[in-house]
C-alpha positions as CSV (number, residue, x, y, z in Angstrom):
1,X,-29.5,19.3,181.9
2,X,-28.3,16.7,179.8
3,X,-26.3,13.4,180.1
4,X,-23.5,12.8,177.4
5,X,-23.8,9.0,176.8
6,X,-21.9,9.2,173.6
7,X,-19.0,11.1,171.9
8,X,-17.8,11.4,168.3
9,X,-14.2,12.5,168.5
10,X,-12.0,13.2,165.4
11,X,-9.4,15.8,165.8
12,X,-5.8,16.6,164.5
13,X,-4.2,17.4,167.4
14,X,-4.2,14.9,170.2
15,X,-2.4,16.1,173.4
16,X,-4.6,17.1,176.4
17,X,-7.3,14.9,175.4
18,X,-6.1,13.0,178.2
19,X,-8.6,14.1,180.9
20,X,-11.3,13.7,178.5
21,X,-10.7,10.0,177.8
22,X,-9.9,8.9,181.5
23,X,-13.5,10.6,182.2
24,X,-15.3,8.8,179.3
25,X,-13.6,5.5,180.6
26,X,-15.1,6.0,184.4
27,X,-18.3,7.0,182.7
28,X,-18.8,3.8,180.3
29,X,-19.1,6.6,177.6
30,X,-20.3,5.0,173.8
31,X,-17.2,6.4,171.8
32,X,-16.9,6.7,168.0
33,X,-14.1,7.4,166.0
34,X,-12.0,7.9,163.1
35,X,-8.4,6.9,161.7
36,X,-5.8,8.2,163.4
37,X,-7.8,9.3,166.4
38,X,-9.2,6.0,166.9
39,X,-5.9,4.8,167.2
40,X,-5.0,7.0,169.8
41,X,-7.8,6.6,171.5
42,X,-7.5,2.5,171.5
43,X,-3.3,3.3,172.7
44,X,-4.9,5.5,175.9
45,X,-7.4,2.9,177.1
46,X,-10.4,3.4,175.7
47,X,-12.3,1.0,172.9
48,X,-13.8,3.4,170.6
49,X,-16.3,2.4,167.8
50,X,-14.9,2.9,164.2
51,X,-17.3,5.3,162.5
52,X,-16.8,2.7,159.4
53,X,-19.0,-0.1,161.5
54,X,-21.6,2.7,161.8
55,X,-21.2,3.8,158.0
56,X,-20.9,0.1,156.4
57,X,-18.4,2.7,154.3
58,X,-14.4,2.6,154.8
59,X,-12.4,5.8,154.7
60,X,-12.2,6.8,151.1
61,X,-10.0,8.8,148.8
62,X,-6.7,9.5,150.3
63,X,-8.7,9.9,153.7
64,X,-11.0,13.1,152.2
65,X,-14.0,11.4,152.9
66,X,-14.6,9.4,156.2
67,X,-17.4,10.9,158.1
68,X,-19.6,12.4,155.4
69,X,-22.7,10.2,156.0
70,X,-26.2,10.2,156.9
71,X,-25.2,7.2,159.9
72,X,-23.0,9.9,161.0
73,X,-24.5,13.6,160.7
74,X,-28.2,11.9,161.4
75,X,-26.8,10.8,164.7
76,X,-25.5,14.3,165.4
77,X,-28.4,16.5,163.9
78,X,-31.3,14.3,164.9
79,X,-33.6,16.0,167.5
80,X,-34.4,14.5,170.6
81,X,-38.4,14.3,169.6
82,X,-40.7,11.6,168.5
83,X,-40.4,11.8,165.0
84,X,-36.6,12.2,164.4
85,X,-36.1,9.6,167.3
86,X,-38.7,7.0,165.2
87,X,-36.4,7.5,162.4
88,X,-33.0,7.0,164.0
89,X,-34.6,3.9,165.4
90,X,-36.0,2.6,161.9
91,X,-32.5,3.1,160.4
92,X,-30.7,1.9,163.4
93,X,-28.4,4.9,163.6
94,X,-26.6,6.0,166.7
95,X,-27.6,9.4,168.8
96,X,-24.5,11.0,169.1
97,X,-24.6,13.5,172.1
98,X,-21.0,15.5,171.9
99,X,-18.9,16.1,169.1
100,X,-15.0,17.0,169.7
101,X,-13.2,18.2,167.0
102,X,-9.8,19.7,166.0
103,X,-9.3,20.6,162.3
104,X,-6.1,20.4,160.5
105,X,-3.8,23.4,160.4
106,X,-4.3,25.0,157.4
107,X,-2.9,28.3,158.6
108,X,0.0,26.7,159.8
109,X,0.8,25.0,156.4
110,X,0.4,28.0,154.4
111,X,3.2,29.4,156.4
112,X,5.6,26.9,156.5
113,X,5.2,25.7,152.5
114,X,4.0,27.1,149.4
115,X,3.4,23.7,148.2
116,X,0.0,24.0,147.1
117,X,-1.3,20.6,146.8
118,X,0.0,20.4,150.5
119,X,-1.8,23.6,151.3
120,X,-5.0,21.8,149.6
121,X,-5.2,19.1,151.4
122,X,-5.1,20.8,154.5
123,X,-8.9,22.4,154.1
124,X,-10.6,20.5,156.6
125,X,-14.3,19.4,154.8
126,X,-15.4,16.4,157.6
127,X,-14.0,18.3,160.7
128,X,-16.3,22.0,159.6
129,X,-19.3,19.7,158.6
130,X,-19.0,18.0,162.1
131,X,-18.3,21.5,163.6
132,X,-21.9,23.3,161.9
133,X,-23.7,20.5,162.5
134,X,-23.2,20.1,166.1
135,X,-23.4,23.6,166.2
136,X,-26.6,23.9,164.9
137,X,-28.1,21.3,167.4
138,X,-26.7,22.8,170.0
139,X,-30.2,21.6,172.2
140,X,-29.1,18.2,171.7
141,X,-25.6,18.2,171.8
142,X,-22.4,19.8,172.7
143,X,-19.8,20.9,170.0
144,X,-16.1,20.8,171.0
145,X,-14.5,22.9,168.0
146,X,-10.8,22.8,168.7
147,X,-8.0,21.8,171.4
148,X,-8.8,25.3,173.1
149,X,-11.7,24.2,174.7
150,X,-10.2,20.2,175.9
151,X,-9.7,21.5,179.1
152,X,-13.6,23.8,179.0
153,X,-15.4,20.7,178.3
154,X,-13.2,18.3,181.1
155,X,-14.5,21.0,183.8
156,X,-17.9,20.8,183.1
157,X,-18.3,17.4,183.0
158,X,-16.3,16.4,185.8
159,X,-17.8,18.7,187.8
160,X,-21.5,17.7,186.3
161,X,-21.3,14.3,186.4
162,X,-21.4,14.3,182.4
163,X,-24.1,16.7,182.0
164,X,-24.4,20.0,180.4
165,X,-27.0,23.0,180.2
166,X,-28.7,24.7,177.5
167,X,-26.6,28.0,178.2
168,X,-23.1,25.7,178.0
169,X,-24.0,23.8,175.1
170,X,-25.3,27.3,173.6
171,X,-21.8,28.8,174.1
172,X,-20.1,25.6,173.1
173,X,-21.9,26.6,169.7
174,X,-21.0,30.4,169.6
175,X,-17.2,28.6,170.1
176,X,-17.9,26.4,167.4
177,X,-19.2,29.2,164.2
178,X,-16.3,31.3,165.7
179,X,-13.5,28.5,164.9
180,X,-15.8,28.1,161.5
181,X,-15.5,31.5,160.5
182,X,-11.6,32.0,161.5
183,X,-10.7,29.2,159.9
184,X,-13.1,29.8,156.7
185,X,-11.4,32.9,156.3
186,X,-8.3,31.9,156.6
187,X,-8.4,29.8,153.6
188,X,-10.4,32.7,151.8
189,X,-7.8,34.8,152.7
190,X,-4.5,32.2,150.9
191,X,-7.6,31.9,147.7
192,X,-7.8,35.8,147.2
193,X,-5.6,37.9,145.8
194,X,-2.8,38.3,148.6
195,X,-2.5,42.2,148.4
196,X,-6.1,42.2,149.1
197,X,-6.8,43.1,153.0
198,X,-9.0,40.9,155.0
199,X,-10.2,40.9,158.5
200,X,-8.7,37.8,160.4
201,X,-8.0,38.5,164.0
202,X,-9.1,35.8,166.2
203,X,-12.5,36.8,167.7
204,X,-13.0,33.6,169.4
205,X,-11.9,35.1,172.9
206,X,-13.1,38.7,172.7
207,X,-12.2,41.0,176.4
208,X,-14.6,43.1,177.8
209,X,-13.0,46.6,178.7
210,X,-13.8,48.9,181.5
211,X,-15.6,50.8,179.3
212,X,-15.2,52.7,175.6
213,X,-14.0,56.0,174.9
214,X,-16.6,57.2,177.3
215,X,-18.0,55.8,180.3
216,X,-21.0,55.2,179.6
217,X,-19.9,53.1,175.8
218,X,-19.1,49.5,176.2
219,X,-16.0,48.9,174.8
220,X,-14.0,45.3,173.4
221,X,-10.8,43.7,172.6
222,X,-10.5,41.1,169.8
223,X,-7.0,39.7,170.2
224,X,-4.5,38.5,172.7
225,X,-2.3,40.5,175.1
226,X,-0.5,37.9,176.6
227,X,1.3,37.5,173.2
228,X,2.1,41.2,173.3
229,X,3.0,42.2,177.0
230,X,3.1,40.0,180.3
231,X,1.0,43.0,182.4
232,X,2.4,43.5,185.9
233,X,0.3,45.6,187.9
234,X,-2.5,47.4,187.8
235,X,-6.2,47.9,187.2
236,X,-8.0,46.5,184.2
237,X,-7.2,48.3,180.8
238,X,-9.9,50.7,179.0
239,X,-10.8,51.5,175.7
240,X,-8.7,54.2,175.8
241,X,-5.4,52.8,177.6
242,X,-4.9,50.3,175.1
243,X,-5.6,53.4,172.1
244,X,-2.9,55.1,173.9
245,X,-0.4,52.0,174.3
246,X,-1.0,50.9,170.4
247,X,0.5,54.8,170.0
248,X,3.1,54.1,172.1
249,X,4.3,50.6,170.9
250,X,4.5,51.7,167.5
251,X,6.5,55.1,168.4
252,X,8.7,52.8,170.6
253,X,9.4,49.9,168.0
254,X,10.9,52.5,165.7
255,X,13.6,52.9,168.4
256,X,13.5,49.4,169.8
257,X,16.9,48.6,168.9
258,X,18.5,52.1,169.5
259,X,20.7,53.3,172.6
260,X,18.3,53.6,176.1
261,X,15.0,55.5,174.7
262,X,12.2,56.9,176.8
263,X,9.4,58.1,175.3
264,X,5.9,60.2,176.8
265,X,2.3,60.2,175.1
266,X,-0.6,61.8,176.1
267,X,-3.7,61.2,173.5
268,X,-1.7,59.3,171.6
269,X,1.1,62.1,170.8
270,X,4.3,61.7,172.1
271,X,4.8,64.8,173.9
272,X,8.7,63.8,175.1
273,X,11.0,61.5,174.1
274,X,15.0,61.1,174.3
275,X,17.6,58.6,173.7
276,X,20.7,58.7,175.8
277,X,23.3,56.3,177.1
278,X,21.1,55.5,179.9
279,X,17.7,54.9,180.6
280,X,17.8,57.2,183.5
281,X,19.2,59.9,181.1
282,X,16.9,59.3,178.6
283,X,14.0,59.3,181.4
284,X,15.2,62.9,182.1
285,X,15.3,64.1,178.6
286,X,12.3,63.1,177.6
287,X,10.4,64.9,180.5
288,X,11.9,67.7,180.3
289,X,10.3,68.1,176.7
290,X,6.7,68.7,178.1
291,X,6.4,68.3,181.8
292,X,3.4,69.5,181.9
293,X,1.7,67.0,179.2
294,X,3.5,64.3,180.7
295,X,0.7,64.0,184.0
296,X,-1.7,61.0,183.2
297,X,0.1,59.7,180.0
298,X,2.0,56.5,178.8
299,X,5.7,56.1,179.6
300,X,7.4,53.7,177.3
301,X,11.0,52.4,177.3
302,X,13.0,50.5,175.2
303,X,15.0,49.4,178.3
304,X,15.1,47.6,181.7
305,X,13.9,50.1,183.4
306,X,16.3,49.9,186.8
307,X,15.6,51.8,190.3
308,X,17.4,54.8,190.0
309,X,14.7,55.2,187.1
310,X,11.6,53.8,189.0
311,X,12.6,56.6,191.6
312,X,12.3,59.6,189.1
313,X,9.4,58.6,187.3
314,X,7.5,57.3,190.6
315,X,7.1,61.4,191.4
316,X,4.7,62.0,188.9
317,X,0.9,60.6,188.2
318,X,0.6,58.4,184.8
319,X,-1.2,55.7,183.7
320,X,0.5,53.4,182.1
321,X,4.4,52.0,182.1
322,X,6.1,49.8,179.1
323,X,8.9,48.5,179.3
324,X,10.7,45.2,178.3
325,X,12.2,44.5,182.1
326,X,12.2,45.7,185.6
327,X,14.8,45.2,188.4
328,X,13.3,43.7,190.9
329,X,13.4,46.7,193.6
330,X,12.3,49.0,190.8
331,X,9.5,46.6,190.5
332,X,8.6,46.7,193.7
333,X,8.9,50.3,194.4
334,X,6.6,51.0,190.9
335,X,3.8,48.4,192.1
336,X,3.2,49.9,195.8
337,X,0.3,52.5,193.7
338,X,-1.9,49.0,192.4
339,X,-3.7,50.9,190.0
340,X,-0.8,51.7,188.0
341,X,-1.0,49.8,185.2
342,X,2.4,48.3,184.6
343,X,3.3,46.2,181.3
344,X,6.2,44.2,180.4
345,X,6.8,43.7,176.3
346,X,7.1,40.4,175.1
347,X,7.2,41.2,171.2
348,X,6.7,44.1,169.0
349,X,3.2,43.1,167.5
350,X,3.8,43.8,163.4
351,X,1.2,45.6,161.6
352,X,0.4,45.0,157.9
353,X,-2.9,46.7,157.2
354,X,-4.6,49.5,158.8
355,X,-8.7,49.3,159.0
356,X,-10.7,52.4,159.8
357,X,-14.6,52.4,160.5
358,X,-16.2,55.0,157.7
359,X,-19.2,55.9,157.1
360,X,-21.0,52.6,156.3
361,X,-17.6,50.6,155.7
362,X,-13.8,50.4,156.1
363,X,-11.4,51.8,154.6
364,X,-7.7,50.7,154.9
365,X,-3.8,51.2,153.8
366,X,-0.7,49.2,154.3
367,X,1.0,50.2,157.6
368,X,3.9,52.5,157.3
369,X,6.8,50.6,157.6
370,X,9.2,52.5,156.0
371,X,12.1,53.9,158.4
372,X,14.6,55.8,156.4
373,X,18.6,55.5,157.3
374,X,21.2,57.6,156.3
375,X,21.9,56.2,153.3
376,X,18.7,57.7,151.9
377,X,19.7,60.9,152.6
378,X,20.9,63.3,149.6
379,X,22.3,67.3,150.2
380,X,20.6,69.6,148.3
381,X,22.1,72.4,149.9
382,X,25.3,74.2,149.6
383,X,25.8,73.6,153.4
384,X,25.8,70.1,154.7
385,X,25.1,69.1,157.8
386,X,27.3,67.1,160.3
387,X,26.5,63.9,161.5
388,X,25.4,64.9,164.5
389,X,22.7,67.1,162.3
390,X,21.5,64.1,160.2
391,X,21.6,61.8,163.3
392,X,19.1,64.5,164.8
393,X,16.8,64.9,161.5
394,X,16.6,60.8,161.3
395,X,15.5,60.9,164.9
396,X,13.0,63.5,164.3
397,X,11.8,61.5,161.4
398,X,11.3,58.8,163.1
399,X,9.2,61.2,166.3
400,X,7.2,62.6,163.2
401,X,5.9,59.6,162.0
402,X,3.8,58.8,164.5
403,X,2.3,62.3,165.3
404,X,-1.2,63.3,164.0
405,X,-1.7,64.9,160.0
406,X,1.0,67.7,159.0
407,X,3.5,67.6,161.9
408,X,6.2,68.9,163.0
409,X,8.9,68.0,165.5
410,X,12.2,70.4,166.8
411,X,14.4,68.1,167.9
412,X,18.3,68.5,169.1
413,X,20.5,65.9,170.4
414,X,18.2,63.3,170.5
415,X,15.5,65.5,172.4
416,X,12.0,66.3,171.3
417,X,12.1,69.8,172.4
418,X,8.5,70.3,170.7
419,X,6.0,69.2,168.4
420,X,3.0,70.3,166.6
């Protein structure tokens, strides 16, 4: 174990460092620190050392160079052995045994301007130099890479009395390349040309399924759920749950603003699905298409789903229910099995580019986004069809989308009566 006796912080956004500085004030903690940061640091209580009285150097350039010097980075990449330690002492450099940073929002900026020397300035160099370094010394010291891990670090020490392990300072650094590498693409990503596809998902948090496809694969979520569905009951979700529910978010966000719409897939095929005035209705309707498929699939609505509902679909054995609201007393009824896994949708999650694993690469497309109205419609036939007809073949064009190579769908009053 090892004792932090002094912190570097510099970070952009402030809140929830609260915790942090009340224990570095009870612990007599040697703080540095830089601009703005300082400041706040000085307003909360604590007298933190200007990393200009350890450089001899004021912050220079608009600000673009502060903590780019040897006083600084020795302190942090110095290791704790003879010869480095002779060195830091010759020089009369500061150890520096923690490092918190939070870099500046690039991402953020590139969405809310298109002002590039804005954009520019927003590349963090000091912060990601303070980030690797630490990183890389992760047997000295412990790297803090953004305001997701404030609260991480305050647990440990509190409950350490201000020291740390090998295996937490370790992870600390596996946080730390994972915030480098986001945030490094990121700004490869605004640099390159924009129809160009590139890999971006946070991996900083990845969840460990139940398993893969199989049992006996391991299998791993890079992303976040709770922005997609608040999940209400149920037992953890596998590999092939959340294959199934992708299927079945992107059938139901085609009809997410129609009239009630219940739709059934099994494999990722929807195998019933019906729009009606109710939910019940459509709950009905869309069973009635395949009864048989419908055992062990994913039910999806585009409704609250309300007893009457929960009754009905309560008879039969599925995995997985989606919906955007439950009644309370359908709620309750629904969660009595606990394994049944039982989501509620937050937001339709908007797909832009499709990656596949092939061969020794990826391949990938823009996603189909494309929902045709009536208005792109044109008779080529001597007959043409009612509007009950063309309500029926946009329907079934929207069913068809989402099923697997050359489909086809019957469909008849807003019924899938069959696919293939």
């Amino acid at each position: 174990m090892k004792k932090i006796n002094s912190v570097l912080i510099s970070v952009y956004h402030k809140s929830n460092l609260e915790n942090l500085i009340l224990l570095f004030k009870s612990h007599n903690t040697t703080v540095y620190s830089t601009g703005g940061t300082w400041k706040f640091l000085k307003d909360n209580g604590l007298d933190p050392i200007k990393v200009e009285d350890v450089t001899g150097y004021p912050s220079i350039l608009d600000g673009r160079v502060k903590t780019l010097h040897p006083g600084v980075f020795g302190g942090i990449l110095a290791r704790r052995e003879e010869s480095h330690l002779e060195q830091m002492k010759e020089l009369d450099l500061p150890l520096i045994d923690m490092v918190i940073v939070d870099l500046y929002p690039f991402e953020e900026t590139v969405e809310k301007t298109k002002d590039e020397s804005e954009i520019i300035e927003k590349i963090d160099i000091g912060g990601i130099s303070l980030i690797r370094a630490a990183a890389k010394n992760f047997k000295d010291v412990v790297i803090v890479p953004s305001q997701n891990y404030y609260s991480t670090a305050y647990e440990i020490l509190a409950s350490q009395e201000m020291q740390t392990s090998i295996e937490q300072r370790k992870r600390f650094a596996q946080y730390a390349f994972a915030t480098s590498m986001h945030y490094d693409t990121a700004i490869y990503k605004y640099f390159a040309n924009e129809d160009f596809p590139v890999i971006t998902k946070n991996i900083q948090n990845p969840v460990h399924l139940r398993y893969g496809e199989n049992p006996h694969q391991k299998g791993t979520f890079f992303g976040d759920l709770a922005d997609v569905f608040d999940k209400l009951n149920g037992k953890e979700l596998s590999y092939n749950n959340l294959v199934d529910i992708d299927a079945a978010m992107n059938v139901m966000a085609e009809f997410q603003d129609d009239n009630p719409t219940f739709a059934i897939l099994k494999h990722t095929n929807t195998c019933g699905i019906a729009t009606r005035n109710n939910i019940s209705d459509a709950w009905d309707k869309a069973l009635e298409g395949d009864p048989v498929s419908a055992f062990g699939g994913v039910l999806i609505a585009n409704s609250k789903i309300d007893l009457q509902t929960a009754e009905k679909i309560d008879k039969i054995f599925y995995e997985v229910l989606i919906a955007p609201g439950f009644d309370d007393d359908a709620l309750e009824l629904l969660k009595k099995k606990k394994k049944r896994i039982i989501l509620k949708i937050k937001e339709y999650p908007q797909q832009e580019i499709i990656f596949k694993k092939t061969l020794n690469g990826l391949i990938s497309q823009d996603a189909d986004t494309v929902t045709e109205t009536g208005s792109d419609l044109k008779t080529v036939t001597k007959i043409s069809p009612s509007e009950n007809e063309i309500e029926d073949l946009l329907f079934a064009n929207k069913v068809v989308k989402h099923l697997k190579s050359n489909a086809i769908a019957f469909v008849k009053d807003k019924q899938l009566l069959g696919m293939g």
